[in-house]
C-alpha positions as CSV (number, residue, x, y, z in Angstrom):
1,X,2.9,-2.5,26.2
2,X,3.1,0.1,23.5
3,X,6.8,0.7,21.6
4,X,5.7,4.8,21.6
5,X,8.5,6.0,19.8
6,X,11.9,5.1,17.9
7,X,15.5,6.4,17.3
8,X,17.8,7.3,14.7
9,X,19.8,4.1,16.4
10,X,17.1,1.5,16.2
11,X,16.3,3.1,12.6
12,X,20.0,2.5,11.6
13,X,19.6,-1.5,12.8
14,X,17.2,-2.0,9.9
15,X,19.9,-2.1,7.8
16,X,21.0,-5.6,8.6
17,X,17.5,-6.8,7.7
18,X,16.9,-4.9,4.5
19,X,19.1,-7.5,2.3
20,X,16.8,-10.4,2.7
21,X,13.4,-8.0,1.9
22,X,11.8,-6.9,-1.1
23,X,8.1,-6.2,-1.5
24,X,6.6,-6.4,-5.4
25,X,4.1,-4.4,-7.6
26,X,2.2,-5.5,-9.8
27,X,3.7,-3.6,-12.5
28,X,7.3,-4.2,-13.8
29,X,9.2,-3.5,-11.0
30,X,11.4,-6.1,-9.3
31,X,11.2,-4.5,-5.7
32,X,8.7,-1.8,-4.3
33,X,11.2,-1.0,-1.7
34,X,14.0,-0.4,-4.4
35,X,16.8,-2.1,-6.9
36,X,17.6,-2.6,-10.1
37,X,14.8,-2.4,-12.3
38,X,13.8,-4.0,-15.5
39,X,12.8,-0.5,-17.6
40,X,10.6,-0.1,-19.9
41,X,12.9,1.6,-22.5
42,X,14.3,-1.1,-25.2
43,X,17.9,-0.8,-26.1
44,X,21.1,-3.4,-25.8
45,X,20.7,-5.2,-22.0
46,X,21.3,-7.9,-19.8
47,X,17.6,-9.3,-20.5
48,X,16.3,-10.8,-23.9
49,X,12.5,-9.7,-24.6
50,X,11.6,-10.8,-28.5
51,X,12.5,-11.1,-32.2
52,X,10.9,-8.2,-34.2
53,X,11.4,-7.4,-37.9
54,X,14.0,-5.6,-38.6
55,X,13.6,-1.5,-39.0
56,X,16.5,1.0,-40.5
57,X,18.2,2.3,-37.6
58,X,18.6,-1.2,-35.0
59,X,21.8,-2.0,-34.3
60,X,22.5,-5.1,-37.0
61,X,24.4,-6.8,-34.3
62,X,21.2,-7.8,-32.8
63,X,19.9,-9.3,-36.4
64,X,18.7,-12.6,-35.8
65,X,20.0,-14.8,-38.6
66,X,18.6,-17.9,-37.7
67,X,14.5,-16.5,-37.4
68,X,16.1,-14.3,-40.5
69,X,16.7,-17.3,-42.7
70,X,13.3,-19.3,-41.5
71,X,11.4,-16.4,-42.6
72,X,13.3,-15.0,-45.3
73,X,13.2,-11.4,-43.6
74,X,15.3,-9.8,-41.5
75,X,14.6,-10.0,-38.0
76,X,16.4,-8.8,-34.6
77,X,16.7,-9.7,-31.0
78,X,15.0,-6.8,-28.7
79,X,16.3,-6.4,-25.0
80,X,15.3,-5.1,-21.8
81,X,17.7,-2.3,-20.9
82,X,18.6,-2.5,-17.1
83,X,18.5,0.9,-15.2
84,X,19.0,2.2,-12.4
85,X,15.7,3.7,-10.3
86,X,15.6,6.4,-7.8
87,X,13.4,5.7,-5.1
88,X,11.3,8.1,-2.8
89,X,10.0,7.7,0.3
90,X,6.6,9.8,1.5
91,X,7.0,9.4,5.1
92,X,3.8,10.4,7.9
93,X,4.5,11.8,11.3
94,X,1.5,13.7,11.6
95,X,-0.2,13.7,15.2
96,X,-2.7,11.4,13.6
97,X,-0.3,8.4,13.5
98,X,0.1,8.7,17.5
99,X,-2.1,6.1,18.2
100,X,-1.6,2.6,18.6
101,X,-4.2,0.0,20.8
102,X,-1.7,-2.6,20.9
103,X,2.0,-3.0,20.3
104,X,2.5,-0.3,18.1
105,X,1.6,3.4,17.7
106,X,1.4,3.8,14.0
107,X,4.0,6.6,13.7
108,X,6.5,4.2,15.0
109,X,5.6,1.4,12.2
110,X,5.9,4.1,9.2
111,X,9.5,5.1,10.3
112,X,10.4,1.5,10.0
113,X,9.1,1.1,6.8
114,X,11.3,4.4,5.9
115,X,14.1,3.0,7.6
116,X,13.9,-0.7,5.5
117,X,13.0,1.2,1.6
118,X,15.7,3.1,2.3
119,X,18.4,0.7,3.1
120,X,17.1,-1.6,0.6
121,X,17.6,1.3,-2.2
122,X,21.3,1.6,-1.2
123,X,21.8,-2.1,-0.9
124,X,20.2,-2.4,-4.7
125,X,23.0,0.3,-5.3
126,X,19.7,3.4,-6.3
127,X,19.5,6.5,-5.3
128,X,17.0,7.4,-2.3
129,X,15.4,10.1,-0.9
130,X,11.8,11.5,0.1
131,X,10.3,13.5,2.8
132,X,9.0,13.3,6.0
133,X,6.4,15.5,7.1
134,X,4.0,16.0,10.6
135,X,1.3,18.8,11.4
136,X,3.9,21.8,11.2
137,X,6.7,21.0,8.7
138,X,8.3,18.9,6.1
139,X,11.8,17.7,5.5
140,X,13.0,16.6,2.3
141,X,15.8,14.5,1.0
142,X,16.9,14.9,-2.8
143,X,17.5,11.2,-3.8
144,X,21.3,10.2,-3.6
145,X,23.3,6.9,-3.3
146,X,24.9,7.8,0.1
147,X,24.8,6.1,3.3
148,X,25.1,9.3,4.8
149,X,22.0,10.6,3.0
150,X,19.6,8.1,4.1
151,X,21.2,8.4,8.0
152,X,20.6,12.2,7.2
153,X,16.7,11.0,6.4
154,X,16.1,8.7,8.9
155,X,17.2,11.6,11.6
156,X,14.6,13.7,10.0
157,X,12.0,10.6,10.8
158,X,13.4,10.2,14.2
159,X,13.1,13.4,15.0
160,X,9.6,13.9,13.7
161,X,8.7,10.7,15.1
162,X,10.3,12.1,19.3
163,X,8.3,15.2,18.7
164,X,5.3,13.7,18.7
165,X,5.4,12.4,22.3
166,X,5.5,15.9,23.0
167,X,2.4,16.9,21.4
168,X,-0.5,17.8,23.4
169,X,-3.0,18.2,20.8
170,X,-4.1,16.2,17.5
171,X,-4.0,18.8,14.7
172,X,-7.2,18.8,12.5
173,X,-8.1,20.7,9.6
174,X,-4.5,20.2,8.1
175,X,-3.6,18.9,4.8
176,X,0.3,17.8,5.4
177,X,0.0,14.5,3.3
178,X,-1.8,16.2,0.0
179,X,1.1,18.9,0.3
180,X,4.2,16.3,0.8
181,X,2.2,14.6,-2.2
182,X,2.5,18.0,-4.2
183,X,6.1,19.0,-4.0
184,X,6.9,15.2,-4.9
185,X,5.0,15.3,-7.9
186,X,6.2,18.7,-8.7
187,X,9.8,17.3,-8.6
188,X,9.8,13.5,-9.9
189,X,9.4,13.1,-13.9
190,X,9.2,9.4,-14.7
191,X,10.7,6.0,-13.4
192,X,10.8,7.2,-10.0
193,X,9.5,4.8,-7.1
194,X,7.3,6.0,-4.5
195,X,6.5,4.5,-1.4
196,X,3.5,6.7,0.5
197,X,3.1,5.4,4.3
198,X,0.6,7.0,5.9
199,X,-2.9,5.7,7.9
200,X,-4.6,8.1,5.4
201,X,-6.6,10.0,7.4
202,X,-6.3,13.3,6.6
203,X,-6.8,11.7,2.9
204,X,-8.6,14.4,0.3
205,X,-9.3,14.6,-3.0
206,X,-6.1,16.2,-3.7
207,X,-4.7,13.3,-2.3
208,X,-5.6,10.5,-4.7
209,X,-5.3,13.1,-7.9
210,X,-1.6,13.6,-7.0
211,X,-1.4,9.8,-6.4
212,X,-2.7,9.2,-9.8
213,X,-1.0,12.1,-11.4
214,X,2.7,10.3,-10.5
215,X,1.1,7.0,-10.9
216,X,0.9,7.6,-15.1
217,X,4.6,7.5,-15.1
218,X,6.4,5.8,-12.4
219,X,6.0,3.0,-9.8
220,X,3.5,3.8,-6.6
221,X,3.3,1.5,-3.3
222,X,0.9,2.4,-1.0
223,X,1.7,1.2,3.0
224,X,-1.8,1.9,4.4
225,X,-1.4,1.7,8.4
226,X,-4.3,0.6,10.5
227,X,-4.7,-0.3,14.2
228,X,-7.6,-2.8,15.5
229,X,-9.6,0.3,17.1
230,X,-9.9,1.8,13.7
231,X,-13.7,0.0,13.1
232,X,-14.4,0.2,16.9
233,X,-15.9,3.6,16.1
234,X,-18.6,1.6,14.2
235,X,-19.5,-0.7,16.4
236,X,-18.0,0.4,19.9
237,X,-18.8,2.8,22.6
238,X,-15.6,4.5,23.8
239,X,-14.2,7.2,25.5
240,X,-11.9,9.8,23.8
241,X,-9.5,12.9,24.1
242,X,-7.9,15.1,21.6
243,X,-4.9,15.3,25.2
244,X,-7.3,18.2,26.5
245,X,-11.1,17.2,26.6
246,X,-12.6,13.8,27.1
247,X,-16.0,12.7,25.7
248,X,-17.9,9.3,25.2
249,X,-18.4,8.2,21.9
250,X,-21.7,5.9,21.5
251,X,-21.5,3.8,18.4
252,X,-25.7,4.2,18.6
253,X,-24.8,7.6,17.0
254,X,-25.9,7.3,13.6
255,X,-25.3,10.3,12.0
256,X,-21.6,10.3,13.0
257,X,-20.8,6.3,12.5
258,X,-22.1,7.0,9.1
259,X,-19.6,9.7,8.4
260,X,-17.0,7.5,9.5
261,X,-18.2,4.7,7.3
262,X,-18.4,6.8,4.5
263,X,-15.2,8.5,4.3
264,X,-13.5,5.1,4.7
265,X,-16.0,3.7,2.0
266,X,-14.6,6.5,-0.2
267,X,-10.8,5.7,0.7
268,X,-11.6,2.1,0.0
269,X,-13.0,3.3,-3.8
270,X,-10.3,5.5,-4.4
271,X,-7.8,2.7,-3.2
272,X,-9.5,0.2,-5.9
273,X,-9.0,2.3,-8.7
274,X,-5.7,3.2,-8.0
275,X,-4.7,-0.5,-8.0
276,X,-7.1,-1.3,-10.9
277,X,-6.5,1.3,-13.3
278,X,-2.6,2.7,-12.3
279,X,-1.2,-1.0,-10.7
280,X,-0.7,0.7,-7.2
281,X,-0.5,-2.2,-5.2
282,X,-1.8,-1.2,-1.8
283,X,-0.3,-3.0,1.2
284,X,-1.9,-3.2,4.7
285,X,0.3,-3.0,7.5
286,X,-1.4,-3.4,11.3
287,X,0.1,-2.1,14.6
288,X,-0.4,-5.9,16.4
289,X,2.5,-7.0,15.2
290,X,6.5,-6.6,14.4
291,X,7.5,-5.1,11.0
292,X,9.6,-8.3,10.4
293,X,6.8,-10.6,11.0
294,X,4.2,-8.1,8.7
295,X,6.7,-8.5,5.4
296,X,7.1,-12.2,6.1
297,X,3.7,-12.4,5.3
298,X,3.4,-10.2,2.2
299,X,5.7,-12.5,0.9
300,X,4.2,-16.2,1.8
301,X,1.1,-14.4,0.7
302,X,2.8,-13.7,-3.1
303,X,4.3,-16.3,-3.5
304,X,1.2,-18.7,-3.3
């Protein structure tokens, strides 16, 4: 049977499992749900990086004396500079993620990863915020460290999230994730991280270039949500409603499975060059199966 919907109170009881989570880039970022992070400025830090020669202006401090001595030029020790990253969650409650074939609508698994990057910010001691957005409006969140903030966020989800078991009709012709994308990257400068959770398919061309546009200077995880009747289009025949009509789709339809396979061809591309060319890691998440159970397996899966 379906979980349909969620709560700001079962969103508040991720917080006693976001200590023990973290998911990782592949670029240098310690968690993709939030923390500490090594930067990439250099400076006086907690982490040693190298010996380099010496240049007027280091701090002589740092000088290496014994490399200094070896060489018979002056050398000095290079850090990594810890600081502190604010983290920003792109949340979809769009009438497209009400839908779910087996445990799960999708709309309920995307407030749950909200609800976890957000505790694991606070608990990493970063700021968070974000925005969460359906067919008709947006709510945004400047990032803070405040419990209070991310209870404020997660009522937003909630909220969002309720509505949508009143909705009668799935909204088409929008374009609410390109334009939550938009006033993010209007607002975020560099060393940001940006979780976007979404099933992508209201996924345009703006989409990716905003992806990529934020991607050149901070941290981008992608939480791509998919449920099992997702390919039955291409291979199933199945009956439908938008909550008002009904129709049966026949998978012999070739004009219309080949839409379908191309748009998710072209998602797949874009997907591929985000992760190649930017380090977006991209991370599937299913509606078959608990949350919990999901990032226990990104993680056995890294670790091998």
């Amino acid at each position: 049977m379906n979980k349909v919907s969620t709560t700001l109170r079962s969103l508040m009881k991720w917080e006693h499992y976001a200590m023990g989570t973290g998911l990782i880039p592949t670029r240098r970022v310690h968690s993709v749900l939030a923390g500490k992070h090594a930067s990439m400025l250099r400076g006086r830090g907690l982490d040693f990086e190298e010996v380099r020669q010496y240049v007027p202006g280091d701090d002589i401090r740092n000088i290496d004396w014994k490399v200094t001595a070896r060489t018979k030029r002056t050398h000095t020790k290079v850090f990594n500079e810890e600081k502190e990253r604010p983290s920003l969650a792109i949340v979809d409650q769009s009438s497209y993620l009400f839908f779910g074939s087996k445990q799960y609508m999708k709309a309920v698994i995307a407030a749950e990863l909200a609800a976890l990057a957000a505790f694991r910010t606070l608990k990493k001691g970063d700021r968070f915020g974000g925005i969460v957005f359906n067919d008709e409006s947006a709510d945004w969140i400047v990032p803070k460290r405040s419990r209070s903030v991310i209870q404020q966020f997660l009522r937003y989800v909630s909220d969002k999230n309720q509505a949508l078991t009143k909705c009668k009709k799935v909204q088409s012709n929008l374009e609410p994730l390109s334009n939550a994308l938009r006033r993010v990257a209007s607002y975020v400068t560099h060393n940001y991280i940006i979780s976007i959770v979404s099933d992508f398919t209201e996924a345009n061309e703006a989409t990716y270039e905003y992806i990529k546009q934020m991607a050149r200077h901070n941290d981008i995880i992608i939480a791509h949500i998919k449920d099992d009747l997702d390919e039955a289009f291409l291979s199933e025949n199945l009956v439908i409603s938008d909550g008002d009509k009904q129709l049966l789709w026949r998978s012999s339809k070739k004009y219309a499975v080949e839409l379908i396979r191309n748009k998710r061809e072209v998602m797949q591309n874009k997907f591929d060059e985000l992760m190649r060319v930017y380090g977006v890691p991209v991370l599937i998440m299913n509606t078959s199966e608990p949350l919990e159970n999901q990032i226990k397996s990104v993680f056995k899966k890294r670790k091998k």
